[in-house]
N, C-alpha and C positions, 0 to 999 in steps of 0.2 A: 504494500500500500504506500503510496506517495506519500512525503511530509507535508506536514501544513505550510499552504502557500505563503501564508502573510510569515509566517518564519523563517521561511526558506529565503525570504527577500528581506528579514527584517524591519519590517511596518507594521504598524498596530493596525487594527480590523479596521477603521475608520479613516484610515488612509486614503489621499484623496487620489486622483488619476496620475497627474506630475510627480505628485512622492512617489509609486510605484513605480515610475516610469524612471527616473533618476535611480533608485535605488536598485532596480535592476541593472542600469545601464553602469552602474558603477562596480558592481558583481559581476559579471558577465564578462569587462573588460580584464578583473584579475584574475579570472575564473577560466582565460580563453587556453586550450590545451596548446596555440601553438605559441601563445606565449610563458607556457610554463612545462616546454617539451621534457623536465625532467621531473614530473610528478603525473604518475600514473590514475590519480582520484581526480586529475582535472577538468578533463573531457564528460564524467559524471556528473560532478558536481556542474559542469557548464549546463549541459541537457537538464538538469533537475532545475536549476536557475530559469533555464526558457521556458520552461512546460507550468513552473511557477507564474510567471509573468504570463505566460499564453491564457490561462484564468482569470486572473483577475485585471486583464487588460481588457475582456471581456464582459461589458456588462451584467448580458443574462446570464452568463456561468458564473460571473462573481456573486450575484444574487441567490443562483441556486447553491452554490456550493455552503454560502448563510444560513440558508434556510435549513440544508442539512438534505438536500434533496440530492446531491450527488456527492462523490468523494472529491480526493484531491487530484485524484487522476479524470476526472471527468466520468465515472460510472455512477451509474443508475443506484441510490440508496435506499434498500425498501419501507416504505411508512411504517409507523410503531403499530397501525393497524392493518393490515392487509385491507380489509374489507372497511372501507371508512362509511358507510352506508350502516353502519352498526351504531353507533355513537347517535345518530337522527333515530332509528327505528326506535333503539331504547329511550329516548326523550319522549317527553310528554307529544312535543309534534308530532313522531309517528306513532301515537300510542294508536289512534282508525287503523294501522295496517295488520296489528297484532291478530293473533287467533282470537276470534271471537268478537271483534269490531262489525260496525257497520263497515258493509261493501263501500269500496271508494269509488267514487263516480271521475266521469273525466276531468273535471277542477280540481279534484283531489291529486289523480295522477299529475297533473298541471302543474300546482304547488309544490308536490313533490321533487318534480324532477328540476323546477327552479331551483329549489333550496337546494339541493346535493350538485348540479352542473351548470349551476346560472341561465341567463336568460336565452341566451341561445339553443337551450334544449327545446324549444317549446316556440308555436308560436310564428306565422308564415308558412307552417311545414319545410324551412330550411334546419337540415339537420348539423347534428353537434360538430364541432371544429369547420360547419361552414360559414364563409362572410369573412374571416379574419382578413385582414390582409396581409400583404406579403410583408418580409422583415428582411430587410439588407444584413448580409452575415456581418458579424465584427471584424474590425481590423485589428491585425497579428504585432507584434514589434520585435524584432529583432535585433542584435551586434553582429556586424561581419569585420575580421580583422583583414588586413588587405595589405599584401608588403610593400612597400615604398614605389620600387619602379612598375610594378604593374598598377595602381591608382595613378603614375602618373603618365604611364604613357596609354592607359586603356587594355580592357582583360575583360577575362570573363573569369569569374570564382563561385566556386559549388557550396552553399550554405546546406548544415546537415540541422534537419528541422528534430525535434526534440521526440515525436513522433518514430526517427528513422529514416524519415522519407527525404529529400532531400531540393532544393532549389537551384535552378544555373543563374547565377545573379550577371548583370553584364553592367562593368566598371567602366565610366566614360572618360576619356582621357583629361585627367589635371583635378580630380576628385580632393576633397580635401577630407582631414580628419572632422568629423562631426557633421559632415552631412549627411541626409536621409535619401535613398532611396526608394521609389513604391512602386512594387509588380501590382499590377493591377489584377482584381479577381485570386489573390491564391492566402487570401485571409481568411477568415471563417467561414465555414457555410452557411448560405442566405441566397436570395433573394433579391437584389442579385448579389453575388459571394463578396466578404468581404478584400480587405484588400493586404496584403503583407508591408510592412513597412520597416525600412530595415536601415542603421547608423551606423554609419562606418569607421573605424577608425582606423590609420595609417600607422603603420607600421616604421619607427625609424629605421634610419640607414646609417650604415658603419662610415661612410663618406659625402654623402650626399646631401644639404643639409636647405629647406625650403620656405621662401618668405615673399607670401604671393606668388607671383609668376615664374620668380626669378629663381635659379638654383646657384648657392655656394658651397664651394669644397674652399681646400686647402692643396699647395700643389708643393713637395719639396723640390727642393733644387740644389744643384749644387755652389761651394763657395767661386769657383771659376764662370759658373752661367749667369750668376746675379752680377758679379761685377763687369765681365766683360760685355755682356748680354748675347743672347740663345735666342735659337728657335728650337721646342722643344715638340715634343707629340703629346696631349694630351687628350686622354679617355672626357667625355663628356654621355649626355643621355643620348645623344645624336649619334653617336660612335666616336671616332678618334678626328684630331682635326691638329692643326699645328699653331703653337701661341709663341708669339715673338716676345721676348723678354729685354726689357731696357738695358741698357749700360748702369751699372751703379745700385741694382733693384737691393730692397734690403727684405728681411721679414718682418712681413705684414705688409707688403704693396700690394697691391691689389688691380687686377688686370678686368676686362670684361671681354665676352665673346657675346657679341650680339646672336641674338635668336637660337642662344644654346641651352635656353631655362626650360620652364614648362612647355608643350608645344601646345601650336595653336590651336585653338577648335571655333567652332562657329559662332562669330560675334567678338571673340578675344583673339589678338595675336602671341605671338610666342613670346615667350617672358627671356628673358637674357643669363649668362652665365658668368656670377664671379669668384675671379681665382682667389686666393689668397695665397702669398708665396712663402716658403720656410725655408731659411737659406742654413743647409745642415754640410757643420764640415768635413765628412765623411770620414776615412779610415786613415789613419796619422800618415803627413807630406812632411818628410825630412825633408826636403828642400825645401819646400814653403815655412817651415820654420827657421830654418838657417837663413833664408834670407828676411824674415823680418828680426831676426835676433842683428842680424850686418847692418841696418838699415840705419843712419845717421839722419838725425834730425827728423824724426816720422811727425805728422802731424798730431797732437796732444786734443784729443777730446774728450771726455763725458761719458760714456752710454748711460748710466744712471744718475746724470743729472734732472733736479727737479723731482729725484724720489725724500719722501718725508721717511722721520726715521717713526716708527712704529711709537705711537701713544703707551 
């Protein structure tokens, strides 16, 4: 049997739709198994998180499951009476039905069948459960984790619904963390079916690092290409391309490659790429130190001028 939903997401019974909605979204994220690839309870505890939410994101299941009328997995819970028809008969109301009453006449049966199945039992000669009208299923909500280059160059990723059953979600290119997506029709059943609604969040990158359109890394170099200045090869989202490096660059200049950021889509153009350079002085130059150790009258500067000495 399933735990209790409102504990499973930690909110009190009266918790409103946003608190559920937050408090899932906040589980869900630490709860996701590809961000916790080395705990084997994750992937459970994710599925029990959605199927959690999947209830009580739901109005009439949040209701019914109140009432006590289904579990927490969504089954059928049976009344404390089978026969609720029992509880009227023994009341003084039904006492005309009893052995030994006056025959009920057709007002009687009339009355009866209002009181135990309301007015639609009775009445036009349209019969019970007809006239309702239709009910639009609920919408579903979901977390999809999404790794860095595939949200931003466009994908498609397989969402595993709580159920089992599974969703092909289609990631548009330059997506960002905390947006929503909605498959239309694959939320609850209705009338017409609800809808799936689902919040993505991006996955960081070991390099790659994103502010709006534009993408920044960091690029090492070496002490000979910063000073003299290079053209060097570097990897971008685009593939590889060549960045011409100044005479003199130090760490922390900072380069840009037009139209190398997020790519374009309809309505936005492409976002731009900037470098940041790290000038590392590689594997020890016995020359390059004998000749600044030789070096008469070198120019005297600073590097840590203007740093304060610690309060």
């Amino acid at each position: 049997m399933a735990d209790d939903p409102y504990h499973l997401l930690g909110v009190p019974r009266d918790a409103t739709e946003p608190q559920i909605r937050a408090a899932f979204l906040k589980l869900a994220k630490a709860s996701h198994p590809d961000l916790n690839p080395n705990d084997p309870g994750a992937e459970a505890r994710f599925k029990a998180i959605n199927a959690a939410h999947a209830l009580l994101a739901d109005p009439a299941a949040r209701a019914r499951f109140d009432r006590g009328e289904i579990d927490a997995a969504g089954h059928e819970q049976p009344p404390p009476d089978a026969r609720p028809y029992r509880a009227h008969a023994e009341s003084a109301a039904g006492a005309r039905y009893r052995h030994g009453a006056d025959d009920a006449g057709d007002d009687d049966l009339g009355d009866i069948l209002s009181e135990l199945f309301g007015a639609q039992a009775q009445g036009g000669g349209q019969g019970r459960g007809q006239g309702r009208g239709r009910r639009r299923g609920a919408d579903r909500h979901y977390a999809l984790t999404v790794p860095f280059l595939d949200a931003v160059r466009g994908s498609t990723q397989r969402l595993t619904l709580p159920d089992g059953e599974s969703l092909d979600v289609r990631i548009p290119p330059g997506l960002e963390s905390g947006q929503s997506l909605r498959l239309r029709g694959k939320g609850g059943a209705g009338e017409p079916p609800g809808d799936a609604l689902i919040e993505v969040t991006v996955m960081p990158h070991e390099r790659f690092r994103r502010v709006g359109r534009d993408i920044h890394f960091d690029l090492p170099v070496s002490v000979s290409e910063a000073m003299l200045g290079a053209r060097v090869p570097v990897a971008t989202l685009d593939g590889r391309v060549t960045l011409t490096i100044p005479p003199g660059s130090d760490t922390g200049t900072k380069l840009r490659l037009r139209g190398k950021g997020v790519p374009a889509t309809a309505g936005q153009k492409a976002g731009d790429a900037y470098v940041s350079l790290l000038v590392m002085l590689g594997p020890p130059d016995e020359a390059l130190a004998a000749f600044l150790r030789s070096r008469e009258n070198p120019p005297v500067w600073d590097p840590r001028a203007g740093l304060e000495d610690a309060a």
